[in-house]
Backbone as CSV, one residue per row, in Angstrom:
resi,resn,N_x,N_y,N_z,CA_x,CA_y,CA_z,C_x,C_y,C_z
1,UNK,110.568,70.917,68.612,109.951,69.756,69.234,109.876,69.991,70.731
2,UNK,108.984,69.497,71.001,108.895,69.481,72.904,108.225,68.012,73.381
3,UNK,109.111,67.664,73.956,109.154,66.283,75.130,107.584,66.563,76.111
4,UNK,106.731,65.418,75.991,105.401,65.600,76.423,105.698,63.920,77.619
5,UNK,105.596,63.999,78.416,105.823,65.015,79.881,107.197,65.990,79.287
6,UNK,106.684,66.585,79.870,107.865,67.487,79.905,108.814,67.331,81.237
7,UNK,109.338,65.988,80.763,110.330,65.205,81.845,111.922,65.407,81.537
8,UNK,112.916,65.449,82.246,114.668,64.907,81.551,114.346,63.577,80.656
9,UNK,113.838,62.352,80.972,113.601,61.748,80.213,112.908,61.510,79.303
10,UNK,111.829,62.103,79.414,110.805,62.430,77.968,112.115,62.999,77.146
11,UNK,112.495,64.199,77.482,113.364,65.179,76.801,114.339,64.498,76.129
12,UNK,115.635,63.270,76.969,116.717,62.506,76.275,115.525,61.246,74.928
13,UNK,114.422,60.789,75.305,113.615,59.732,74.785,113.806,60.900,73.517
14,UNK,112.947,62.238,73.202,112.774,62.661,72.361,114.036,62.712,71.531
15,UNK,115.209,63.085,72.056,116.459,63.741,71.355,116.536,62.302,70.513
16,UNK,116.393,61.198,71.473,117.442,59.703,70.484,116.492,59.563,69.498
17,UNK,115.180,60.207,69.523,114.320,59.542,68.430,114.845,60.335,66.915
18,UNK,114.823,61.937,67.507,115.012,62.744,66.151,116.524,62.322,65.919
19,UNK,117.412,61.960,66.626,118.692,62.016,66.211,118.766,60.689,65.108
20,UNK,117.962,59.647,65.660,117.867,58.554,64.779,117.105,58.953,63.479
21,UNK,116.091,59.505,63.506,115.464,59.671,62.284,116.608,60.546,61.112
22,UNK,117.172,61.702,61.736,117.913,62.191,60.898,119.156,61.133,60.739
23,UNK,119.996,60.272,61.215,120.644,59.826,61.175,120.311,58.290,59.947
24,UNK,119.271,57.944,59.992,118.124,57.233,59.224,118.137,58.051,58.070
25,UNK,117.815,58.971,57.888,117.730,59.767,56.469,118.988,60.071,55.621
26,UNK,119.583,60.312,56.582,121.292,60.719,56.143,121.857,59.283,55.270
27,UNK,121.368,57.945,56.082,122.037,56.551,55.355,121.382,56.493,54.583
28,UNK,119.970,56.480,54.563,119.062,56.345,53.190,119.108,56.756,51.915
29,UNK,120.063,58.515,51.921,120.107,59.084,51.063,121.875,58.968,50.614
30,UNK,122.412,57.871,51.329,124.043,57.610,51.003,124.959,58.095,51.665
31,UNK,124.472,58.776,52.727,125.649,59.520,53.611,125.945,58.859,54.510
32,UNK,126.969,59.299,55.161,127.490,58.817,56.062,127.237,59.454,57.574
33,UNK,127.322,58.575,58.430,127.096,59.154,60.139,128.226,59.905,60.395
34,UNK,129.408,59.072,60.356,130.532,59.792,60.734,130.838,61.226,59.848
35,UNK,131.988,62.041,61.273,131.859,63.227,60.606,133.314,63.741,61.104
36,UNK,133.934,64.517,61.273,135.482,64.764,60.894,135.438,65.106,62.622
37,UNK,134.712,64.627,63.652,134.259,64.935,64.864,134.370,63.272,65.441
38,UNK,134.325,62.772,64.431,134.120,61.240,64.828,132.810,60.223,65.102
39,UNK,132.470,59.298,65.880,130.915,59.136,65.648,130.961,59.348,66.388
40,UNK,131.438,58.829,67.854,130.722,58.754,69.281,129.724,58.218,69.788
41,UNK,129.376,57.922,71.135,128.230,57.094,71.313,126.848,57.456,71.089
42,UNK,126.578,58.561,70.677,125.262,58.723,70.106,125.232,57.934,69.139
43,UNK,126.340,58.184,67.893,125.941,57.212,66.213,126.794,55.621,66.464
44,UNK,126.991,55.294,67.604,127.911,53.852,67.536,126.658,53.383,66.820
45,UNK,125.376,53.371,67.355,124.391,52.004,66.986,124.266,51.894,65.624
46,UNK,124.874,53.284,64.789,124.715,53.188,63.249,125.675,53.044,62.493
47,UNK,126.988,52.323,63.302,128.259,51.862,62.480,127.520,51.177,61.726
48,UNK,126.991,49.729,62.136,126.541,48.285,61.406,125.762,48.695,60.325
49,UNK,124.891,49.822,60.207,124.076,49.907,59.135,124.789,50.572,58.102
50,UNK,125.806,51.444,58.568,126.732,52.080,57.463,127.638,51.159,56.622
51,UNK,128.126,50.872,57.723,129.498,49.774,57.258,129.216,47.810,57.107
52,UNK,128.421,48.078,57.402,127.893,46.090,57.392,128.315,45.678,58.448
53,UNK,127.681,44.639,58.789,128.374,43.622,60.176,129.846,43.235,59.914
54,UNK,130.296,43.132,58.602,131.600,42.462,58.281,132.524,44.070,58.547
55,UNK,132.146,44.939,58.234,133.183,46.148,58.401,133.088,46.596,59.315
56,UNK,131.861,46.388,60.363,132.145,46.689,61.804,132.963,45.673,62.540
57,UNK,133.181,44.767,62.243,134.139,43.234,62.541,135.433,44.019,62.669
58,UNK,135.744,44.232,60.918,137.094,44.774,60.959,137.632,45.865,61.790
59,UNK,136.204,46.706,61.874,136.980,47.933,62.659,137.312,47.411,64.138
60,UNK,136.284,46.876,64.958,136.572,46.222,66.090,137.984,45.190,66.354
61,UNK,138.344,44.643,65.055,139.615,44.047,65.174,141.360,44.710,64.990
62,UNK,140.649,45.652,63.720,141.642,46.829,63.923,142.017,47.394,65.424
63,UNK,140.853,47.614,65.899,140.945,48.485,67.359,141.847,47.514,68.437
64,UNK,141.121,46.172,68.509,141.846,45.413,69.389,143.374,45.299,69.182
65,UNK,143.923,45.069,68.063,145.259,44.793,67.370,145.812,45.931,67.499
66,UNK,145.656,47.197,67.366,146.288,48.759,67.454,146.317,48.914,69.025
67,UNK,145.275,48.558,69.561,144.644,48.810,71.452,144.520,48.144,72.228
68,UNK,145.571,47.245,72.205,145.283,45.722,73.013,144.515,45.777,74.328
69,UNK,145.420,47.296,75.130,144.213,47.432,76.534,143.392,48.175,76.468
70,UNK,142.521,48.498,75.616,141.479,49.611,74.948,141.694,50.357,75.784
71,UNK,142.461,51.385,75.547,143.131,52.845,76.405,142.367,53.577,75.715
72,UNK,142.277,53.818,74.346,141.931,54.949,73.363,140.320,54.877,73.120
73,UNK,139.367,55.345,74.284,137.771,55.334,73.589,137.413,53.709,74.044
74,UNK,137.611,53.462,75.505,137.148,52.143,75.460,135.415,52.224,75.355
75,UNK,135.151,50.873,74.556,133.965,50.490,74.484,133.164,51.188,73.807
76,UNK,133.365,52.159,72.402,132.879,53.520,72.113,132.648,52.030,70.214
77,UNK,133.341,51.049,69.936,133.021,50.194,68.990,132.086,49.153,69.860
78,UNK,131.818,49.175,70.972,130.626,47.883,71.368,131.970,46.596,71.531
79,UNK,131.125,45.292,71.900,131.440,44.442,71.941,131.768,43.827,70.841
80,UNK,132.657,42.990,70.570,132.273,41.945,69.627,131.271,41.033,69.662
81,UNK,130.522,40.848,68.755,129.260,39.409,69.026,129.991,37.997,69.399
């Protein structure tokens, strides 16, 4: 693939698109985002579609209750709604 401008940001625009599409295909076909690497903020936006709004809840509450001053990966689960 090549980023048309051929800008840094054309270039990052292009990466989030293919990363989503494959990341899109991967849930479609039952897989999972996460990977023994962890998600990180590239796949945070695809906790909710993996896990549901209710299991991204839990994980975010897990985190708070284990991380009271989010030391470990702050802000890497988003906000709570």
């Amino acid at each position: 693939a090549r980023a048309e401008p051929a800008t840094p940001d054309a270039a990052i625009d292009l990466h989030r698109r293919i990363l989503a599409a494959g990341l899109n295909a991967c849930a479609d076909a039952g897989g999972s985002v996460a990977h023994h690497y962890g998600v990180g903020v590239a796949k945070r936006d695809f906790l909710a579609r993996e896990h549901g709004e209710t299991g991204l809840l839990l994980l975010r509450r897990l985190k708070a209750a284990l991380d009271p001053n989010d030391i470990l990966n702050p802000g890497k689960l988003g906000a709570e709604p």
